[in-house]
N, C-alpha and C positions, 0 to 999 in steps of 0.2 A: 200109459203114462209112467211105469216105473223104469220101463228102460230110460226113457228121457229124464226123468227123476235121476237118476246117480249117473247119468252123463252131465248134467250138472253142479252134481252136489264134487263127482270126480274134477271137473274144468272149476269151479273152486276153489277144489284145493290146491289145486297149479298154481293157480293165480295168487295165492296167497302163501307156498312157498318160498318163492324169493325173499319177500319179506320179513318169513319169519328166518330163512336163512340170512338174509340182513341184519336184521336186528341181533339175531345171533352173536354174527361178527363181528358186531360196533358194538354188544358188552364185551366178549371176549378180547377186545383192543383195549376197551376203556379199564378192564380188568386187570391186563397184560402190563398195562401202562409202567414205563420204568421209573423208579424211585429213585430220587436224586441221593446218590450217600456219599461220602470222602470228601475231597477239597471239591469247589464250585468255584467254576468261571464265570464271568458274567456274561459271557457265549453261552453258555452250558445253560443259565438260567433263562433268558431270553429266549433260547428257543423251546424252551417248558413251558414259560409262557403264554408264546405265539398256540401252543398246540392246546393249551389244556385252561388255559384262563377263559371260564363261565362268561363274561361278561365280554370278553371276543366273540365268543361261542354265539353269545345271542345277539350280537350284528351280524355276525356272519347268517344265521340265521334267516335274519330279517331282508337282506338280499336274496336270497333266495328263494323267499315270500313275494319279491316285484318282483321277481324273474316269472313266478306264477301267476300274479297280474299282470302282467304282460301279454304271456301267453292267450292266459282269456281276454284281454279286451282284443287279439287280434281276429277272434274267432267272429266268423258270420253268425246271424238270429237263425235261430231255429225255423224252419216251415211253421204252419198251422193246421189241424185238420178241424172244421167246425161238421157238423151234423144235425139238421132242422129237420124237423115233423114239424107238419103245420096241418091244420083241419082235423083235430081228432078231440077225443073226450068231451065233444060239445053234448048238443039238442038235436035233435030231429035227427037227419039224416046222417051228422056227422059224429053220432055218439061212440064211433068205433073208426076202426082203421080203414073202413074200403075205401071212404073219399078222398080219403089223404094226402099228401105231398110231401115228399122225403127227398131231402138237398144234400148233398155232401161236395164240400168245397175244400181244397187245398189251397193254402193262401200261404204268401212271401212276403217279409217284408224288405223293399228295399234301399238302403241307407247311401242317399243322394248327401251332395256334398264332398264326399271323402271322409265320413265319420270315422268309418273304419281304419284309415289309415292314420289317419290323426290323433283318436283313441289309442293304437298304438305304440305311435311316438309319446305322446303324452306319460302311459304307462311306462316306459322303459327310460323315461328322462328320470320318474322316480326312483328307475332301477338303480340309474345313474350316482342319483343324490345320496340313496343306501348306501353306495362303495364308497362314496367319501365320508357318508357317517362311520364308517368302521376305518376308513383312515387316519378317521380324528380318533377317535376311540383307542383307536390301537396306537400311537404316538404319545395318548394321554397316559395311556397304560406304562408303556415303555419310558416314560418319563417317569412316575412313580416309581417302578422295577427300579430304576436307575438310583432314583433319593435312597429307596429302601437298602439298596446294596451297598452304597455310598454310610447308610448307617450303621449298617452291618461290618463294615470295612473298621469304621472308626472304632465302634465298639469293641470289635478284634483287640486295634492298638491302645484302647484306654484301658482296657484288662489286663495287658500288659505290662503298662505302668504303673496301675494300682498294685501289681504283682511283685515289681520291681520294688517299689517304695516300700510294702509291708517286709520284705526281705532287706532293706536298707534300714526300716524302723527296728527290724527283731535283731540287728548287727551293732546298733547304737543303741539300745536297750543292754544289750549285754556286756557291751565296750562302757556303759556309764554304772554299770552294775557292779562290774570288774573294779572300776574305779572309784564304788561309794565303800567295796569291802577293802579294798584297799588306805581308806581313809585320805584319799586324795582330794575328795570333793563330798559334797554335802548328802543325805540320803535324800532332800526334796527333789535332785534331779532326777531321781532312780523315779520318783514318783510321776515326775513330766515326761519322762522318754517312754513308761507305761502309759500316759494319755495319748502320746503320739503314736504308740506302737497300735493299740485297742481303736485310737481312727483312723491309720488307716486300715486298719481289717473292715471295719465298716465302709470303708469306702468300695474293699476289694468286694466285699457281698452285695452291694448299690452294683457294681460294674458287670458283675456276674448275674444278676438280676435282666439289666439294661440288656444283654446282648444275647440272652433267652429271647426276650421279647423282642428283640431285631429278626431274630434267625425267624423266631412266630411270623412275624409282618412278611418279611422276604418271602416266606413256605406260604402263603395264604394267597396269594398272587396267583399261584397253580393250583391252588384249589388244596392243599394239603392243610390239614389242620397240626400235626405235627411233625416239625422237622427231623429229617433224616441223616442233614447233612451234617459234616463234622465243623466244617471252616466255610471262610472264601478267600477267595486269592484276586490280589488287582493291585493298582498301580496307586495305592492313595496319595504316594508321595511326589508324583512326577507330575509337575504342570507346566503348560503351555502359554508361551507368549499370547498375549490378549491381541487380537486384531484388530484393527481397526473398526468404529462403530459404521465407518460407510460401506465397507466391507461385507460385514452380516447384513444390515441394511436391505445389500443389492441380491441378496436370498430370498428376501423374503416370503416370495412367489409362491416356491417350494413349498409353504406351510398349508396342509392341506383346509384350514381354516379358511386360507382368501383363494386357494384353488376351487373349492366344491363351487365356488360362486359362479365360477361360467355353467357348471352342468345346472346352478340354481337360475340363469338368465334364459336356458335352452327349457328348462322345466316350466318357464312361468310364459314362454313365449308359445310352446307346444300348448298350453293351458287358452291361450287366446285365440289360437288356429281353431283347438276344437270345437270352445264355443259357437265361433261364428259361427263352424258347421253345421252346429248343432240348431243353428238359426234356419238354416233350407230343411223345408220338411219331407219326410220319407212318402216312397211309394209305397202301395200298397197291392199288390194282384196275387188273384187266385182266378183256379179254373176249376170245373167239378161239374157233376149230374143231378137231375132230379127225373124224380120216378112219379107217374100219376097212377094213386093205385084204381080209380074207379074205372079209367079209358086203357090203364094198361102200356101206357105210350111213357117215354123216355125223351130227356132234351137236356142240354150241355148248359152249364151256368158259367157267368164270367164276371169276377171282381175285379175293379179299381177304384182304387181311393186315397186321396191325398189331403191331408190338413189343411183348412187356409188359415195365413201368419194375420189375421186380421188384429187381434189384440197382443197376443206372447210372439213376440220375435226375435226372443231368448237377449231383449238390451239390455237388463242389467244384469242378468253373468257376463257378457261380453266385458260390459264398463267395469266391473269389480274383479275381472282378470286382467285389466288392462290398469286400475289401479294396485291391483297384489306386483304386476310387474314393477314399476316404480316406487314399489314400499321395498324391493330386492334392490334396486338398485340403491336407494337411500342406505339401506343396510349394512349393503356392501361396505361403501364408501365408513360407515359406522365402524365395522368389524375392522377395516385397515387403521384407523386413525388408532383402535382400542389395541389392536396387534402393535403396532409401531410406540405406542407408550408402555406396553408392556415389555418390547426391546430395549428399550433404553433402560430401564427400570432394571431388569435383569443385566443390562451390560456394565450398567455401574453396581451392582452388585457383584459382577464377578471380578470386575476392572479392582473394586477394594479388596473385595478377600485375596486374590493374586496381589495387592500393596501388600497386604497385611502378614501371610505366608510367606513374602520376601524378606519382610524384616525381621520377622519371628526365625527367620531360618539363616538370616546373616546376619544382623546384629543382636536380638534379645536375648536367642539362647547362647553362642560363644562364651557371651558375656555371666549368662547366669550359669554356665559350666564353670565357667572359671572362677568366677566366687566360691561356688560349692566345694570345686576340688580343694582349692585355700583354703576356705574352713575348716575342712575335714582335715585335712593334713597337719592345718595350725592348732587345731585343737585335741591332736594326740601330743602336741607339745608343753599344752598346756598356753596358751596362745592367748586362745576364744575362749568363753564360754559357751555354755550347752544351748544359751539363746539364741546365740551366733549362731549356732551349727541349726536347730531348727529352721529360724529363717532363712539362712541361704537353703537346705534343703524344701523349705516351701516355697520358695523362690524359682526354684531349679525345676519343680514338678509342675509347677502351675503354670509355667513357662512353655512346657513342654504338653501339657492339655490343653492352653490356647492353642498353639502349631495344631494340633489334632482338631478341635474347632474350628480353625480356620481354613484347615485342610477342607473337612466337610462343607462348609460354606462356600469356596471356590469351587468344588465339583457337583455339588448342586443347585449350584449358579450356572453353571456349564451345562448341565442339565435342561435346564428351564432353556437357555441360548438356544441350544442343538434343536428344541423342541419349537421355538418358535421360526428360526433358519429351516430347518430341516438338513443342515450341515453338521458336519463332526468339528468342533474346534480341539485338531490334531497337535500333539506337537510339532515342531519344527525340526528337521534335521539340523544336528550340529555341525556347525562348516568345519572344512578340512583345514589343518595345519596346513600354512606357506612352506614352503622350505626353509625359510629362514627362522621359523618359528620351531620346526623341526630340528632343526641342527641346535637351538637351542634349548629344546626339550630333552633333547641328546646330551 
């Protein structure tokens, strides 16, 4: 026994080798793993994402799980081996084992119908439904990624301007300073360009706050609890003509929401196949020996046996997969009406922020530049007063954080679009100069 002992304790450890060399290898990746640092793309984040976000991880997962139900429902039933003694431990003559009878029978069961292939299908339609759950999942994901980044963007450019404006407040602080010691003007202004200087520093601290906790939400996605990165980089300012709404519309398809539905019409259909199946009942045979101990004599046994469907003929699974089918299709039709209002909803969401980024960016701000620059300039002349000069510069900055607002409200509108289409709403190429257009560009 001990050779055979450590020829299995050794075939063991082989067997569990791999494994531990696997597992090895998948800490030393997850280990390995690279840390996002410097500027970030939103390529760059995306595909961190795709790799390392938990919650991909475990759809992914979860396919992989029907993949193994699968496998096993396509597998055959196991044999049997039964073993009867019969005529022993009684009375009289049969208080021991010489008159006994000893049966040993192998038995099959066999699955009439086409259970087995139908179990199969059945199995691997859920496989199916899995990959589209992780389609949705990872779109839902990628749409978040995208708001997140998109907040992360803005926040960039509102730190900026809060940065701008307190170096714009500590210039007019000191230009009304200059001019309270000069006795040109009152010392209550020295006192107001101090209130304006001291908010915006609180505002610059509010913006440097805000975009800590953006950069948090963005690093959280991949599973980092804190970020490494320094910036992001992308396009906040460059938007795209709106397309048409019958346009996205004719996308729709694409959305893997109304797609998973045929693998969910193929799932609920393979569900009714195998029921019926499951309504023809199996064979049963076996073959095997029996021994007679008192005569000494030996004889071949033979089983068959089959269920009769006299009361259970499996009708209501049948009826209740053939009503789950028509609860999917009502569904459907559900999910497309609820998709197509949430198109629209989102299309006039991006249709206004793209209004409102247009105006903000050709008429509101021009115009509040240009007041600004006039007051400043008219009230080194003595012009304006210092009230003049705050409002146009509240004017000119609040001006310029709406455009930033409404930047972010157009690209995460765009966002929610892309995710419902499954389309990029790209720019447009700008068309080329005529000739004539040319020559007068020239």
């Amino acid at each position: 026994m001990k050779p055979v002992f450590k020829r299995l304790v050794l075939w063991g450890l082989l067997v569990m080798l791999p494994s531990v060399s696997l597992g090895a290898a998948v800490q030393q990746k997850s280990n390995s793993a690279p840390v996002l640092t410097g500027s970030l793309t939103l390529q760059e984040v995306i595909a961190q994402v795709l790799l390392r976000n938990p919650e991909l991880e475990a759809f992914s997962l979860e396919v992989r799980a029907r993949e193994a139900r699968a496998l096993q429902a396509g597998l055959y039933k196991n044999p049997e081996i039964l073993l009867f003694v019969e005529d022993v431990l009684g009375s009289g003559g049969l208080n021991n084992f010489e008159q006994s009878q000893s049966t040993i029978v192998l038995s099959q069961v066999i699955e009439l119908g086409g259970k087995r292939t139908k179990r199969e299908k059945s199995a691997l339609s859920h496989k199916d439904l899995a990959f589209w759950d992780y389609e949705t999942a990872r779109m839902n994901i990628l749409t978040r990624v995208a708001k997140a980044y998109t907040e992360a963007l803005t926040s960039q450019e509102k730190l900026k301007l809060t940065r701008e404006l307190v170096q714009l407040s500590q210039n007019s602080y000191n230009a009304v300073k200059a001019r309270v010691i000069a006795g040109k003007v009152s010392p209550i202004h020295e006192v107001k360009a101090q209130v304006a200087l001291s908010t915006t520093q609180i505002q610059q601290h509010q913006a440097e706050n805000n975009l800590k906790a953006a950069y948090r939400r963005l690093a959280s996605f991949w599973g980092s609890l804190t970020p490494r990165f320094e910036k992001v980089t992308g396009r906040l300012y460059l938007i795209a003509p709106v397309p048409p709404f019958d346009t996205l519309a004719g996308h729709m398809q694409s959305n893997p929401d109304l797609a998973r539905w045929a693998a969910e019409m193929v799932q609920r259909t393979a569900a009714i196949d195998l029921e019926e199946a499951n309504s023809v009942p199996n064979l049963k045979v076996g073959a095997g020996a029996r021994w007679f101990e008192e005569t000494n004599d030996n004889a071949f046994v033979f089983e068959l046996s089959i269920p009769i469907q006299l009361f259970d003929r499996n009708q209501g699974a049948i009826a209740e997969a053939r009503h789950r089918l028509a609860k999917a299709k009502a569904e459907q039709r559900a999910v497309a009406l609820k998709l197509n209002s949430a198109l629209a909803a989102g299309y006039t969401r991006m249709a206004n922020a793209h209004s409102r980024v247009t105006s903000l960016k050709t008429k509101i701000l021009p115009g509040a530049r240009t007041a600004f620059e006039a007051v400043n300039e008219g009230y080194r002349f003595g012009k304006f007063g210092y009230l003049e000069v705050l409002d146009s510069q509240r004017t000119w900055f609040n001006a310029r954080s709406q455009f930033l607002d409404a930047l972010a409200e157009y690209h995460k509108a765009v966002a929610d679009v892309e995710r419902l289409t499954g389309q990029a709403v790209s720019p447009l190429p700008e068309p080329r100069p005529q000739p004539r257009e040319r020559e007068r560009q020239r």
